[in-house]
C-alpha positions in Angstrom: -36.6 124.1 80.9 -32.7 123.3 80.6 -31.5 119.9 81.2 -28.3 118.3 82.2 -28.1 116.4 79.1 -29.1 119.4 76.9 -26.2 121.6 78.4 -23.7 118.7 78.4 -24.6 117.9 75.2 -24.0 121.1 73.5 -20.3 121.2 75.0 -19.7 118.1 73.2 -21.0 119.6 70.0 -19.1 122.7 70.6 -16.1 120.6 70.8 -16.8 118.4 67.7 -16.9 122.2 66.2 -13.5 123.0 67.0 -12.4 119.9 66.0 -11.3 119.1 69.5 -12.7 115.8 71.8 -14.2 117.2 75.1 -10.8 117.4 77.4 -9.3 119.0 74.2 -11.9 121.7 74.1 -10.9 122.1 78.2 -7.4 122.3 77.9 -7.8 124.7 75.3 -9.4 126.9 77.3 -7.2 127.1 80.2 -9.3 124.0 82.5 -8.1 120.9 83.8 -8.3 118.8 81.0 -10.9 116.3 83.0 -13.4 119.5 83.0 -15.6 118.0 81.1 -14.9 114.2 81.3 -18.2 111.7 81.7 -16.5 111.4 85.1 -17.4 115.0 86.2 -20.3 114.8 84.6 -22.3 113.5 88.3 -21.7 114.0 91.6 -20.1 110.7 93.9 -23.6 110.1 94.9 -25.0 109.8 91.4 -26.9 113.3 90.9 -25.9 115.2 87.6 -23.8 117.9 88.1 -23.5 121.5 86.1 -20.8 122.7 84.2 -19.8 125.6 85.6 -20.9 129.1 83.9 -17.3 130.3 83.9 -15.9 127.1 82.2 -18.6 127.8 79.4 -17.4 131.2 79.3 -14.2 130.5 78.9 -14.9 127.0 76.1 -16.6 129.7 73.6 -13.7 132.5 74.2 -11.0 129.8 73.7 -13.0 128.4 69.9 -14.3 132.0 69.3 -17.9 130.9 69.5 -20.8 133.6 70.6 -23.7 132.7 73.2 -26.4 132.4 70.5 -24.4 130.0 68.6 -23.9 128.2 71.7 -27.7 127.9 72.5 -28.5 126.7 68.9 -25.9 124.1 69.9 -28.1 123.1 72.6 -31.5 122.7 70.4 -32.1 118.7 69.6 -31.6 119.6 65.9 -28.3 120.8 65.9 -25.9 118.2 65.3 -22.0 118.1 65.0 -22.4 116.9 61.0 -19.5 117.7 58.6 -19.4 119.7 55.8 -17.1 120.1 52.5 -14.9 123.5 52.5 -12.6 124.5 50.0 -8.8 123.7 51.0 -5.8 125.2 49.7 -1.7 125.3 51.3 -1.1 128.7 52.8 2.0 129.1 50.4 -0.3 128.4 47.6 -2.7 131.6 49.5 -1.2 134.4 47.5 -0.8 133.1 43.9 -3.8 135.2 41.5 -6.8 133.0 40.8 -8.0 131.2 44.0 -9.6 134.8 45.4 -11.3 137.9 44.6 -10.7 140.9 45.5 -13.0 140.7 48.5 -11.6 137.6 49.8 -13.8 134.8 48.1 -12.6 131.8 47.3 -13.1 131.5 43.4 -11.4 129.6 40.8 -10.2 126.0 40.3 -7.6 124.3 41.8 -8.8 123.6 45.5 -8.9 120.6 47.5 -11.8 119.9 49.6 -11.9 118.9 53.3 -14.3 118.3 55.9 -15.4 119.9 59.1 -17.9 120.6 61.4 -20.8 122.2 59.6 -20.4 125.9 60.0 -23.6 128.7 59.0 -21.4 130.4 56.3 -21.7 129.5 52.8 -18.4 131.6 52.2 -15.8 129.9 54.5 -12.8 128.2 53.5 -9.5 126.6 54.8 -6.0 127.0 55.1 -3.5 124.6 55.5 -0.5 125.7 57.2 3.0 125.8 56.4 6.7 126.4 58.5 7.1 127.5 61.4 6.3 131.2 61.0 3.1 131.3 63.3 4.0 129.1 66.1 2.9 128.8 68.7 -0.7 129.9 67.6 -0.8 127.6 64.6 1.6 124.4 64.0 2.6 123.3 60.1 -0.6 121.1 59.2 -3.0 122.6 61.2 -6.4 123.9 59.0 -7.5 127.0 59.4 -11.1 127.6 59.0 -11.9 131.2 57.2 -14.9 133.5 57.2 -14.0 136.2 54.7 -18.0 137.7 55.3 -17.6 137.7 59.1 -16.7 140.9 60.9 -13.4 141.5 62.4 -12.7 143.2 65.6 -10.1 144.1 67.8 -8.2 141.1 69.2 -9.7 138.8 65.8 -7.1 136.3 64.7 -6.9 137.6 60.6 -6.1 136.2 57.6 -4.6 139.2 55.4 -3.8 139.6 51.9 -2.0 142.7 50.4 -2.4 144.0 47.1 1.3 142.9 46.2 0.4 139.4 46.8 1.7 138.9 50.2 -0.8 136.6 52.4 -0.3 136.3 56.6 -2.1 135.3 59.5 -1.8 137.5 62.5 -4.0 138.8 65.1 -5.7 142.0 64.6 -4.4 144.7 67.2 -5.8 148.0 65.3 -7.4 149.1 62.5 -8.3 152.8 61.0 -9.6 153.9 57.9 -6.1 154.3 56.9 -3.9 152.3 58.5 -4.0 148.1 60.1 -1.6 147.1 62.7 -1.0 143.6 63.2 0.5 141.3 66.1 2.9 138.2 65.3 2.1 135.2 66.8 6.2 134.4 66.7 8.3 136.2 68.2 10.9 135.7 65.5 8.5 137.9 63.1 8.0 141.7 63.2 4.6 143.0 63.9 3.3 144.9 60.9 1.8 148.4 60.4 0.1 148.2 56.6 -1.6 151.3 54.8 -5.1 150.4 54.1 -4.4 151.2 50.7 -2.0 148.3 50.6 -4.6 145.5 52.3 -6.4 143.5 49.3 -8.9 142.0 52.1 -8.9 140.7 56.0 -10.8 137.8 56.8 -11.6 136.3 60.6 -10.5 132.9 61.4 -13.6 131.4 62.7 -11.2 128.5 64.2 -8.5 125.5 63.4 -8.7 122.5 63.3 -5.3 120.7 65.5 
């Protein structure tokens, strides 16, 4: 049986994830930023209260997170510990030697920095640069990278071409021949890119702010 505490608890973790404290995880999903404050936590006349199914809905849309993920969250032996990823500056993204050709990080030359422990042996971070994906993505926010997830529809992508040119957009469509991609600034073109030209995509799992 589900407790209060269980349920609570895994919002907290799922926070600590993102990199976010609990009103940052609200905010970023659209709720009042007290959603999930100790406050709201149990009722005036001291009984514990819910969080609502539609602001959990919401929480793991807004950090990309799926339901089974969540519930492992919720397990006593999940924990929000840190882990070591490899780090590199976008700008520093397209130079030869830090990937191969499927997206893996390889090579010397990266920095290392913590986050909460993700279940993929293969992700790495970005660090961002300029101004280019406002207002998604802010210069020094990290991006966390899964270059072995799936991407779909709607995925916010890291792409790399084959002449070297690295960008983050969000995924609008992709055929066996062609990838269209959406700016997050309105200042920058969307892009339409053979899939003859695309070294690799990889999903952004998340970022930390």
């Amino acid at each position: 049986m589900l407790t209060h505490a269980q349920i609570w608890t895994a919002i907290d973790r799922l926070a600590a994830r993102a990199g976010l404290s609990a009103s940052g995880l609200a905010k970023k999903a659209g709720l009042d930023p007290t959603t999930f404050n100790k406050s709201k936590r149990v009722t005036p006349d001291g009984r514990a209260r819910w969080p609502s199914t539609e602001s959990v809905a919401k929480s793991l849309a807004a950090t990309g997170t799926s339901i089974e993920t969540f519930i492992a969250l919720i397990s006593e032996t999940a924990r929000p510990i840190t882990q070591g990823l490899p780090l590199i500056g976008f700008a520093e993204a397209g130079a030869r030697g830090y990937f191969d050709d499927g997206g893996f990080p390889v090579g010397k030359g990266w920095d290392e920095v913590d986050v909460p422990a993700l279940k993929d042996e293969h992700a790495y971070a970005l660090k961002v640069s300029g101004d280019s994906m406002l207002p998604a993505y802010r210069k020094g926010d990290v991006i966390v990278v899964s270059p072995s997830a799936p991407v779909r529809r709607g995925d916010r992508v890291v792409v790399k071409t084959t002449d070297g040119e690295v960008m983050v957009k969000q995924l609008a469509r992709k055929t066996a021949k062609t990838v269209e991609l959406q700016s997050f600034n309105p200042s920058h073109p969307d892009r339409t890119l053979a899939m003859s030209d695309v070294l690799w995509i990889a999903r952004i799992l998340w970022v930390s702010q």
